[in-house]
C-alpha positions in Angstrom: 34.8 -207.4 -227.9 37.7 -206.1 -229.6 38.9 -206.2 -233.2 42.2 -208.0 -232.8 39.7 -211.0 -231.3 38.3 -211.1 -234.7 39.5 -213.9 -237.4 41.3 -212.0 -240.1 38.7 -212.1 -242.5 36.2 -211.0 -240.4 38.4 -207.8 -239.6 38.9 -207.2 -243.1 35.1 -207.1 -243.3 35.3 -204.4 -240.8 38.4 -202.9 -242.1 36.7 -202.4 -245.6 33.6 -200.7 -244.0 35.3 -198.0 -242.2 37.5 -197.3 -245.2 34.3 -197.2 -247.7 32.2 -195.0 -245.0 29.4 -195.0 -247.3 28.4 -197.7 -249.6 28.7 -201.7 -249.7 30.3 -204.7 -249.8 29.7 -207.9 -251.0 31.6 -211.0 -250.5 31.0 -214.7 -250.1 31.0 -217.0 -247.1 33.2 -220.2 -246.6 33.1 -222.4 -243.4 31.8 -219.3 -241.3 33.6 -217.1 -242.5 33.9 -214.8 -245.2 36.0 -216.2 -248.1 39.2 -213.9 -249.0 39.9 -216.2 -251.2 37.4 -215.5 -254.0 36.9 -212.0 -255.7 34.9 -209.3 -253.6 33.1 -206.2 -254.4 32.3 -202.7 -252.6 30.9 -199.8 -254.2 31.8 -196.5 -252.0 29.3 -193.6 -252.3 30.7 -189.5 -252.2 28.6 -187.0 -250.7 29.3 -184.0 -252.3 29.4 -180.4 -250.9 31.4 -181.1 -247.7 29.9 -184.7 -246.7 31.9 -186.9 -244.6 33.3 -189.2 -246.9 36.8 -190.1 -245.1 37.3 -192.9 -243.1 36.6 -194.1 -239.7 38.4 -192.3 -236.5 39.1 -195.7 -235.7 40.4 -197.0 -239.2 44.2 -195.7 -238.3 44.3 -198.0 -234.9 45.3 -201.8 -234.8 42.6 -202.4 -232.6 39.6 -200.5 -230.9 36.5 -201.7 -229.2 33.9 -202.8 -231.5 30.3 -201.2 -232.0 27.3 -202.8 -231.6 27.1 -202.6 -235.4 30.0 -205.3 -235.8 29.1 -207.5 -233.5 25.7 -207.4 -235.2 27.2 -208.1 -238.2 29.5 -211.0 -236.8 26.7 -212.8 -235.4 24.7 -212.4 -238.8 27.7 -214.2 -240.3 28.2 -217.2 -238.0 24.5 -218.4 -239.2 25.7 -218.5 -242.6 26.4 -221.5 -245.1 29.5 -222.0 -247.8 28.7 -219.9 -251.0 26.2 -217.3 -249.5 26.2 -213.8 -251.2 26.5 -211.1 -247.9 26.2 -207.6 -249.1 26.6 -205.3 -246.4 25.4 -201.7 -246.5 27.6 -198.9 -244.7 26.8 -196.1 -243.2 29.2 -193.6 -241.5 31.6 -196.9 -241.5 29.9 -199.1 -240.1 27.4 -201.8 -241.1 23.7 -200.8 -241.4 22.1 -203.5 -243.1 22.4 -207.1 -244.3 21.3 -208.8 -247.6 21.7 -212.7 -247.8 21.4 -214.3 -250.7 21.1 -217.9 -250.9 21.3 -220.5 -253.8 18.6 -222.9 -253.5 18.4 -226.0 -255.9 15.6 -227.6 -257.6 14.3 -230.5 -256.2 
């Protein structure tokens, strides 16, 4: 799978990874996808004393094969309902772990 056969939020998800390289994001999800539309967060993470802390090889092409990471990621996504929290840690720039977090009402 490549990148350009991604909806565009879903490769700004991956854009945003490989230009944080370490760190997180966190956005919300609307109708599978995640929602561009509402204010997003990432917090980005400098090693100091020569880490890598540029982006992805990858980051300066329009389109590249995706990892196994993404695709990870992507089907993590397509599970989820409108208004979930995702918060997606990165390593290197690419996704290494998954928090959901879900609203749940009082019955």
């Amino acid at each position: 799978m490549k990148k350009r056969q991604l909806s565009e939020p879903k490769q700004r998800v991956v854009e945003q990874c490989q230009d944080i390289g370490f760190g997180w994001v966190a956005f919300h999800m609307k109708g599978g996808e995640p929602d561009l539309s509402r204010a997003w967060r990432t917090r980005r993470t400098v090693k100091l004393a020569g880490g890598e802390n540029g982006p992805r090889p990858e980051a300066i092409s329009a389109d590249f094969e995706l990892r196994k990471e993404h695709i990870a990621l992507i089907d993590q996504l397509a599970h989820l309902g409108d208004g979930t929290c995702v918060t997606v840690e990165v390593k290197y720039g690419l996704p290494f772990l998954v928090e959901i977090e879900q609203e749940h009402r009082a019955a």
